[in-house]
C-alpha positions as CSV (number, residue, x, y, z in Angstrom):
1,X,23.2,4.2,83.3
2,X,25.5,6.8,85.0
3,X,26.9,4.3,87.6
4,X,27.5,1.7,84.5
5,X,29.5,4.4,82.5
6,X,31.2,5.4,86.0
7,X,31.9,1.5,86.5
8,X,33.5,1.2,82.5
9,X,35.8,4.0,83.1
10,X,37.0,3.2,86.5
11,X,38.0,0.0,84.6
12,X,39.1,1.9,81.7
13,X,41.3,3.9,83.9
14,X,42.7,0.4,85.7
15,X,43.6,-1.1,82.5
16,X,45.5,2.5,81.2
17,X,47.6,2.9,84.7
18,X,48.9,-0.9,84.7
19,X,51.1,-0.8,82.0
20,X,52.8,2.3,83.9
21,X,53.5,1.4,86.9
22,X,55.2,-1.6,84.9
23,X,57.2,0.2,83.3
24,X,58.5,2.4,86.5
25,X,59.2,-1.1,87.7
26,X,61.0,-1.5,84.8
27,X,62.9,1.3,85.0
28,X,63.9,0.8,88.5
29,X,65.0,-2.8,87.8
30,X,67.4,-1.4,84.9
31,X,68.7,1.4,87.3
32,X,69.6,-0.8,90.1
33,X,71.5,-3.4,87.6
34,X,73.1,0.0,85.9
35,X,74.1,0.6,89.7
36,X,75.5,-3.0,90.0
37,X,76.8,-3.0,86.4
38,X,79.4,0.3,87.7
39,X,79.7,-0.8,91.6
40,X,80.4,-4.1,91.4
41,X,83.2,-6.7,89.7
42,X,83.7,-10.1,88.4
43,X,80.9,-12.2,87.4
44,X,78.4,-10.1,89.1
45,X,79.4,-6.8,87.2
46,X,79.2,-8.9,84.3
47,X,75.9,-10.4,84.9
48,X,74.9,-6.4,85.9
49,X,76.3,-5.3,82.6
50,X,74.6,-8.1,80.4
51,X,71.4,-7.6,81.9
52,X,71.5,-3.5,81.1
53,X,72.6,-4.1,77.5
54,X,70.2,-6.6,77.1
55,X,67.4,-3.4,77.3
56,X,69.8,-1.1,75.4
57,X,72.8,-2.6,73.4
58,X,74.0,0.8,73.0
59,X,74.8,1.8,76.4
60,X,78.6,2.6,76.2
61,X,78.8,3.0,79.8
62,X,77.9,-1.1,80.4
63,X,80.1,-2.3,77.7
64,X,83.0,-0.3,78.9
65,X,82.2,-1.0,82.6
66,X,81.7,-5.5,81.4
67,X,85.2,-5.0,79.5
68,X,86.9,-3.5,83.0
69,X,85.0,-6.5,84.8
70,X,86.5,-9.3,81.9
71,X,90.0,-7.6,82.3
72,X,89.6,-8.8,86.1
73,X,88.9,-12.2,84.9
74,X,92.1,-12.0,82.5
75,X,89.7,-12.4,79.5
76,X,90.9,-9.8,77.0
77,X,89.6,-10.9,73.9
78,X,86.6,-10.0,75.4
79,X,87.3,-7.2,77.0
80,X,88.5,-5.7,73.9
81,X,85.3,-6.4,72.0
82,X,82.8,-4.3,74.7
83,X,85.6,-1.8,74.8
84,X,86.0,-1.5,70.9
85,X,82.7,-1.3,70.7
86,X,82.3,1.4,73.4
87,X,83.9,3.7,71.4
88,X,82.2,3.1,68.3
89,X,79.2,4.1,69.9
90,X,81.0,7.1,71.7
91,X,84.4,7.9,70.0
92,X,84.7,10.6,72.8
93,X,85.0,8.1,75.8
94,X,87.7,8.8,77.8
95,X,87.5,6.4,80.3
96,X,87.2,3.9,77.6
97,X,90.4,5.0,75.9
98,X,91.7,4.2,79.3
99,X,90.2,1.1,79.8
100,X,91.6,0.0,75.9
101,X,95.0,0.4,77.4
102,X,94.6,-1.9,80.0
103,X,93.7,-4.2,77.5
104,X,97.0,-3.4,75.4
105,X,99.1,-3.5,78.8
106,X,97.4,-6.7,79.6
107,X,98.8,-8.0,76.1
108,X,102.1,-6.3,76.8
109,X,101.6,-3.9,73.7
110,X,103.0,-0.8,75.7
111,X,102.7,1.0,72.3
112,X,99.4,1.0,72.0
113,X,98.5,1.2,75.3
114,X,100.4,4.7,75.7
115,X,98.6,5.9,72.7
116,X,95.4,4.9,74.0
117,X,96.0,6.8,77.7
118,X,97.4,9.8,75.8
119,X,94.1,9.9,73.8
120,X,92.2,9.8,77.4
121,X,94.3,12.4,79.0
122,X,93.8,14.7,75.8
123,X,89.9,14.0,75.9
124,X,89.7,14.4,79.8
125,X,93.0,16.2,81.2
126,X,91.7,15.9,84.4
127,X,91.2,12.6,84.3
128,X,93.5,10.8,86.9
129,X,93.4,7.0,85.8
130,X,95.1,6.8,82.4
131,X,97.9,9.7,84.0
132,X,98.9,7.1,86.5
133,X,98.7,4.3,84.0
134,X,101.1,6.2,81.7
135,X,103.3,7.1,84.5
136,X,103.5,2.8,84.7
137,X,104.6,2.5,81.4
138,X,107.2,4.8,81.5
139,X,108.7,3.3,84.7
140,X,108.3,-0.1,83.1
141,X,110.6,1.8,80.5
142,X,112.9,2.9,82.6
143,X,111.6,6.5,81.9
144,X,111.5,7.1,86.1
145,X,111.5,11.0,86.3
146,X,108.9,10.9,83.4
147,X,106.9,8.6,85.4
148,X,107.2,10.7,88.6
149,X,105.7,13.6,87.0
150,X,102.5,11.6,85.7
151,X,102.1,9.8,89.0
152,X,102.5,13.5,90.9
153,X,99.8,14.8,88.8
154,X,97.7,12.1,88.9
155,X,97.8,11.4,93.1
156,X,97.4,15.7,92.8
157,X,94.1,15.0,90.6
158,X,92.8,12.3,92.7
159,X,94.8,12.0,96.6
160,X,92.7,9.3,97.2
161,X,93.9,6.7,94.0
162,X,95.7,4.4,96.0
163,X,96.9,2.1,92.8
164,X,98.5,6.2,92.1
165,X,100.3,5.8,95.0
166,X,101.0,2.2,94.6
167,X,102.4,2.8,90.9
168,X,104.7,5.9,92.2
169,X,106.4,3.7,95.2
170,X,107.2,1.3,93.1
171,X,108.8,4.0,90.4
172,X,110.5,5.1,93.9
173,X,111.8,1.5,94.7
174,X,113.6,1.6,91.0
175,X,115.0,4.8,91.4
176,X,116.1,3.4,94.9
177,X,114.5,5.8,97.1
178,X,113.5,2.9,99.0
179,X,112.2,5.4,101.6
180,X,110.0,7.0,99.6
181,X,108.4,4.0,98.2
182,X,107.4,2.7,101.4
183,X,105.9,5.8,102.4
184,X,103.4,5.7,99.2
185,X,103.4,2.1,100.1
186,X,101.6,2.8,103.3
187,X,99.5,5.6,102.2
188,X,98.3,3.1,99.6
189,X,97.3,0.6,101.6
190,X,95.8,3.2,104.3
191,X,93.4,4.1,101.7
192,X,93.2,0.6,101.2
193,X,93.7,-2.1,103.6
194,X,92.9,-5.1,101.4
195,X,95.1,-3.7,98.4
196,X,97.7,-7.3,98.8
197,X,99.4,-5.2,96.1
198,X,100.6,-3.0,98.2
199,X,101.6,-5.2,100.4
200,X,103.5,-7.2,98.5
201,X,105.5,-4.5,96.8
202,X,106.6,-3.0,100.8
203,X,107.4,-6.6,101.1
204,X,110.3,-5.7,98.3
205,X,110.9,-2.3,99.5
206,X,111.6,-3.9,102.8
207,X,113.4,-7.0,101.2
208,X,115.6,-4.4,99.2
209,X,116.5,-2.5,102.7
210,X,117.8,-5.9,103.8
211,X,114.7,-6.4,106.6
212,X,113.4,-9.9,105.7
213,X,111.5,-10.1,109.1
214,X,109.4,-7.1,108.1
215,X,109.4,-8.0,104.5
216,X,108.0,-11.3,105.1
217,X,105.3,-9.9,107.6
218,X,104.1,-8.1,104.2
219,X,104.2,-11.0,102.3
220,X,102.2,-13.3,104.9
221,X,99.1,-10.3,104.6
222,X,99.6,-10.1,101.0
223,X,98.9,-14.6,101.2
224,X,96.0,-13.8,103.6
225,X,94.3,-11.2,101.7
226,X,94.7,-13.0,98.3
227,X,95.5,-16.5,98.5
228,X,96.1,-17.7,95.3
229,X,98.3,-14.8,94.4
230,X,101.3,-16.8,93.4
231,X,103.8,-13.6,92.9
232,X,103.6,-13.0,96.6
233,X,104.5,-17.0,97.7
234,X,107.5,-16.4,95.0
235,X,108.4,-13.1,96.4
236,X,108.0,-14.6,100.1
237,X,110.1,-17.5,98.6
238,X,112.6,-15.1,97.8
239,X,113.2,-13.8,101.6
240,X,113.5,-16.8,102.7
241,X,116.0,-18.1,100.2
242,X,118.1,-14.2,101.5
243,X,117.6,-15.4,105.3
244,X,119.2,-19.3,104.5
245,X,115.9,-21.1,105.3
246,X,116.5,-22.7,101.5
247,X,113.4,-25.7,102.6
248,X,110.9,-23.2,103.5
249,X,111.7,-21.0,100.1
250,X,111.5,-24.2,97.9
251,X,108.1,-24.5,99.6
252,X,106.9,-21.4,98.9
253,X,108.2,-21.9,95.3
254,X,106.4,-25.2,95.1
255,X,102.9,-23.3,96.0
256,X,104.0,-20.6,93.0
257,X,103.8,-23.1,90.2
258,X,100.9,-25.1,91.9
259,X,99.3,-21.9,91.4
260,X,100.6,-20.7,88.1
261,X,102.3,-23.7,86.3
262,X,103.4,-21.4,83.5
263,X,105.4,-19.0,86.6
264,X,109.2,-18.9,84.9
265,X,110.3,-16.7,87.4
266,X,109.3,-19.0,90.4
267,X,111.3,-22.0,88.4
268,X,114.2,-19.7,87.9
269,X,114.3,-19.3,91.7
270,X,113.8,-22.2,92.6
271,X,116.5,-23.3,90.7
272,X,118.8,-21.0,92.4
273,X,117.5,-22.6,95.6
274,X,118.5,-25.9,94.2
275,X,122.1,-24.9,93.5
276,X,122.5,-23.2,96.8
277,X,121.1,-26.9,98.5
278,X,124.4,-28.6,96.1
279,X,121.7,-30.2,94.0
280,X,122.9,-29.2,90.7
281,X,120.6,-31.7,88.8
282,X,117.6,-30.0,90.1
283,X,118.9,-26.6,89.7
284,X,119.5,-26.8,85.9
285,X,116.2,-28.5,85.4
286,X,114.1,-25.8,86.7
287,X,116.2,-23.5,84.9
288,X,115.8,-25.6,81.5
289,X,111.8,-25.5,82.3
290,X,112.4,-21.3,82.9
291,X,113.7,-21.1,79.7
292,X,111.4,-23.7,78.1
293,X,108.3,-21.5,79.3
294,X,110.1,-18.0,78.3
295,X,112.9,-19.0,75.3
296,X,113.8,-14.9,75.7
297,X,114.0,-15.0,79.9
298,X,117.4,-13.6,80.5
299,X,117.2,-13.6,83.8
300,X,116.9,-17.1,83.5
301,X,120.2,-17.8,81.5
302,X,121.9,-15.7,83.7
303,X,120.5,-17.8,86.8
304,X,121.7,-20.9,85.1
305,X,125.1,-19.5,84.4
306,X,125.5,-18.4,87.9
307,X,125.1,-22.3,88.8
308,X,127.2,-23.6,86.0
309,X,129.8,-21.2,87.8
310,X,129.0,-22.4,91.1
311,X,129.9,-25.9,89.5
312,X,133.2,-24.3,88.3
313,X,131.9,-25.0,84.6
314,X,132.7,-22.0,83.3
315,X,132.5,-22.4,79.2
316,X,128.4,-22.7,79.6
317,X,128.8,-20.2,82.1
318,X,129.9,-17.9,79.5
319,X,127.9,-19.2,76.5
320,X,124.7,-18.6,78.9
321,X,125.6,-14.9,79.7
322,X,126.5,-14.7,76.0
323,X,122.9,-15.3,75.6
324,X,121.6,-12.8,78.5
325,X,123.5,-9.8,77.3
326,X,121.9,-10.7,73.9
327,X,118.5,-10.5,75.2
328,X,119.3,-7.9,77.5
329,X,122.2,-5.5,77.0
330,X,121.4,-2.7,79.8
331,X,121.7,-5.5,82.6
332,X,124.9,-4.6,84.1
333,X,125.1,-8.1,86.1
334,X,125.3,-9.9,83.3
335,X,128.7,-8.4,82.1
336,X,130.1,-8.6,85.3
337,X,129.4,-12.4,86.0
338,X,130.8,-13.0,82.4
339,X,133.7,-11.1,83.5
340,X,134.5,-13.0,86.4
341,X,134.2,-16.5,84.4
342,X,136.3,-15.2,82.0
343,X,138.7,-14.3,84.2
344,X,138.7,-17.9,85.2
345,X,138.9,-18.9,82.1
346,X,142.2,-17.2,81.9
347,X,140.8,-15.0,79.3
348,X,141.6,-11.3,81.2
349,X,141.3,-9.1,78.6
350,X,138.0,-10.1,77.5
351,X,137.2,-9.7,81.5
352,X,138.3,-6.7,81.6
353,X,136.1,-5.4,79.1
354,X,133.3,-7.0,80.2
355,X,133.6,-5.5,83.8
356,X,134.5,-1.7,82.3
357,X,131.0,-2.3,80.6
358,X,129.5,-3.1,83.6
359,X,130.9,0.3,85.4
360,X,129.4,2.0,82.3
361,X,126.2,0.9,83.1
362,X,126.5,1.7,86.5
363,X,127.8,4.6,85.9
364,X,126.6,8.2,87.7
365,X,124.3,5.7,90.3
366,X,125.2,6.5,93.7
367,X,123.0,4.0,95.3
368,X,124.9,0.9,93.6
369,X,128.3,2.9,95.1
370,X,129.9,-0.3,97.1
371,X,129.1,-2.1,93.5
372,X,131.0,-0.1,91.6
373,X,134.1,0.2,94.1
374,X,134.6,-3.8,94.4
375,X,134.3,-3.7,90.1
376,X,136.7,-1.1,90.1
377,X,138.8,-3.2,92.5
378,X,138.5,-6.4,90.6
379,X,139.1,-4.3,87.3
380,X,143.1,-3.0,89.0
381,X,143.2,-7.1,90.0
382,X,142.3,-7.9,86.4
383,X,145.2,-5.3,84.8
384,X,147.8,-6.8,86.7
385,X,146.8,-10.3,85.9
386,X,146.8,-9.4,82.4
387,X,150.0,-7.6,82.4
388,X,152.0,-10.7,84.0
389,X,150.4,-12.8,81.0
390,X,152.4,-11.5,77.6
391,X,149.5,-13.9,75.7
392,X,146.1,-13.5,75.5
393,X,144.1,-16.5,77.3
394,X,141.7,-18.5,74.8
395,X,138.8,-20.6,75.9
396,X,139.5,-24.4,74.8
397,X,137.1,-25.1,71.8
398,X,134.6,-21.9,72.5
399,X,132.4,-21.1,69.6
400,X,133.4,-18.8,67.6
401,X,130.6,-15.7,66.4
402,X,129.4,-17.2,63.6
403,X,128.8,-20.5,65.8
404,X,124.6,-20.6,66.8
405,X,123.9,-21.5,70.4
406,X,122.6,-24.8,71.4
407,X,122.1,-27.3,74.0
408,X,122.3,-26.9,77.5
409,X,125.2,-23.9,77.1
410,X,122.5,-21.5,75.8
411,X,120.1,-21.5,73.1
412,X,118.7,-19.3,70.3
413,X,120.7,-17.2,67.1
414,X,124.1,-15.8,67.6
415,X,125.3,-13.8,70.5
416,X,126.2,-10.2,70.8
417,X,129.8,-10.0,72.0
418,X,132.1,-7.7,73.0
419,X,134.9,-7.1,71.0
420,X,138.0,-9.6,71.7
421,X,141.5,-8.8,72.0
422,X,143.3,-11.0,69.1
423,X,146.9,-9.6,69.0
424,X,149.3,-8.0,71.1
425,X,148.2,-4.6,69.2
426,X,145.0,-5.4,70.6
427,X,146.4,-5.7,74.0
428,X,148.3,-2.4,74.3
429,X,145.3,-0.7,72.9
430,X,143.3,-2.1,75.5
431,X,146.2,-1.5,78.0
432,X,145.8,2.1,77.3
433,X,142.4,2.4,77.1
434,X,141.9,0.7,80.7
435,X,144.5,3.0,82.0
436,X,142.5,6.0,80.8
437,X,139.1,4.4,82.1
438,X,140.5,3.2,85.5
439,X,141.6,6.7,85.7
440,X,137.7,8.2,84.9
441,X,136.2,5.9,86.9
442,X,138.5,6.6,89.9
443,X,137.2,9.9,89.7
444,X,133.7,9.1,89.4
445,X,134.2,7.2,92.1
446,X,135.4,10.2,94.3
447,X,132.4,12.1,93.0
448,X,129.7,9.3,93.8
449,X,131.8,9.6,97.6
450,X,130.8,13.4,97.7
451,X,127.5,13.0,96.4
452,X,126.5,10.3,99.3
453,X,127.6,12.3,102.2
């Protein structure tokens, strides 16, 4: 009797400690996917991710960490659902705050992105990520000593964040420290050799700095490490299109749109390649097919302007540049191209203007210096051509204001123009105030001298 009562509760016992070591299984199995779900990216966090929620939909940790692994994949619709819901679960979640921005910078909504890292900073202020984030924004902005100090404090909070030091050379390369930039450029890729990042954006330092050899060496690693990354054939394309090898640039164009055919910028360029090769035809159309893809791409209409001057046809020229400085006012290129094809155009006044506009923008920017001295000589060309003509040049049937773009000269509403000079009053104003400018700039000039040296 004793041995059967020994014999029911050995089996008792069996049946009572199965179920635990099942569920220490269990709870391995979820840890190890929880491991996976924050280690790993792509489809395999997601799988991770899935799995974990799958036990506990609740776990604001997985969904954040499956909405950083969909941003990866470009899907933001559903990256912004697991992140949304993230923080419904935990409202305190800095890192998801973080993670929402991406989403919104993905989207290009810079507003809300900044208000979502300034909401992470304010939760977590020692939290590196959405510091160097917002320091992107604000270079993106042009805000460049503002995104200094947030990449400083973010590299300070983490040294070892190499998209930090990634982010701050490229604020470096704007400001055109080009020095600087590729310094951060190599720490970041010493903290991480497979960043093609990086490498692409030394590539441009280097490019910038006028050493194509060098800059293409970047861009060949950047193809190796990543080789569907269609920014770094267009940027290659670009160094080779600078060196004069115009076949192996189209080339690497070519391999841009195979890769992205929605990749304006690598039409624009190639189009630009075109013109340089004399094949006009071409050229236009991959500008037409730049502006098709991005109607509001002023580089693109000023690409297409700078062939129709190639070509000498100088009204679409202008009516294409009308159409950049409408899209984008700041770009100080823009005004002095239009000021040059007015000039042949006869129209010198107007050229003037334009090219005073351009030194405006330039203005104070010591490392654009021989830019601003051959404006400010074509601007003393410009006043003596305009003094030997008593008569204000006009452009034969140009469109007046009122007149809405179309066609191959430029497209969209009404441009933003410069005021034009209609009467002789006009002219003697301007007369006056060029003097007064030439004289300012002249001593700008001198400064910018003193400053460089």
């Amino acid at each position: 009797m004793k041995r059967l009562v020994a014999l029911l509760f050995l089996q008792v016992s069996f049946v009572s400690l199965a179920p635990t070591a099942s569920v220490a299984q269990s709870a391995s199995a979820l840890l190890l996917m929880m491991e996976r779900c924050e280690r790993e990216t792509g489809d395999v966090a997601i799988e991770a991710c899935t799995r974990v929620l799958r036990e506990n939909p609740r776990n604001s940790t997985a969904l954040e960490r499956r909405a950083v692994a969909f941003i990866g994949k470009s899907e933001l619709d559903r990256a912004f659902s697991d992140v949304a819901e993230a923080l419904q679960i935990n409202p305190n979640y800095a890192r998801a705050y973080n993670t929402r921005g991406n989403v919104w910078l993905g989207r290009e909504n810079l507003d809300e992105a900044l208000r979502d890292y300034n909401t992470a900073i304010w939760i977590d202020p020692a939290y590196a990520n959405p510091r160097s984030n917002r320091g992107l924004i604000k270079s993106r902005r042009g805000d460049l000593d503002g995104a200094l100090i947030d990449l400083n404090d973010a590299i300070r909070l983490n040294p070892n964040d190499a998209l930090a030091y990634n982010n701050r050379g490229n604020a470096w390369s704007k400001k055109g420290n080009l020095d600087c930039a590729i310094a951060d450029y190599d720490t970041a890729i010493r903290l991480n050799p497979n960043d093609a990042l990086a490498y692409n954006n030394r590539g441009n330092a280097w490019s910038k700095k006028g050493d194509l050899d060098c800059a293409i060496a970047d861009y060949d690693t950047a193809i190796r490490l990543n080789p569907n990354d269609a920014l770094a054939y267009n940027n290659r394309g670009n160094a080779w299109s600078k060196k004069g090898n115009l076949d192996r640039a189209i080339a690497d164009y070519d391999t841009a749109i195979r890769l992205n055919p929605n990749y304006a910028l690598a039409y624009n360029n190639r189009g630009n390649a075109w013109s340089k090769k004399g094949n006009l035809d071409r050229a236009i159309a991959d500008c037409d097919t730049a502006i098709r893809l991005d109607p509001n791409f002023a580089l693109a209409y000023r690409a297409r302007a700078n062939i129709f001057s190639r070509h000498e046809n100088f009204r679409d020229a202008i009516l294409n540049l009308d159409r950049a400085i409408q899209l984008s006012p700041d770009e100080w290129d823009s005004f002095r191209l239009r000021g040059l094809a007015r000039e042949r155009t006869m129209d010198f006044n107007n050229a003037i203007l334009d090219l005073l506009r351009a030194l405006e923008l330039l203005n104070n920017d010591a490392s654009n210096r021989t830019t601003q001295q051959r404006l400010f000589e074509d601007l003393v060309r410009l006043r003596r051509r305009a003094t030997q003509n008593s008569e204000t040049a006009r452009i034969s049937g140009a469109p007046s204001t009122e007149t809405a773009l179309s066609g191959r000269g430029a497209q969209g509403n009404t441009p933003t123009q410069l005021p034009r000079v209609q009467s002789d009053e006009d002219f003697k104003a301007a007369q006056v105030a060029l003097e007064r400018a030439l004289s300012d700039l002249q001593q700008n000039l001198s400064r910018l001298d003193r400053i460089q040296r």
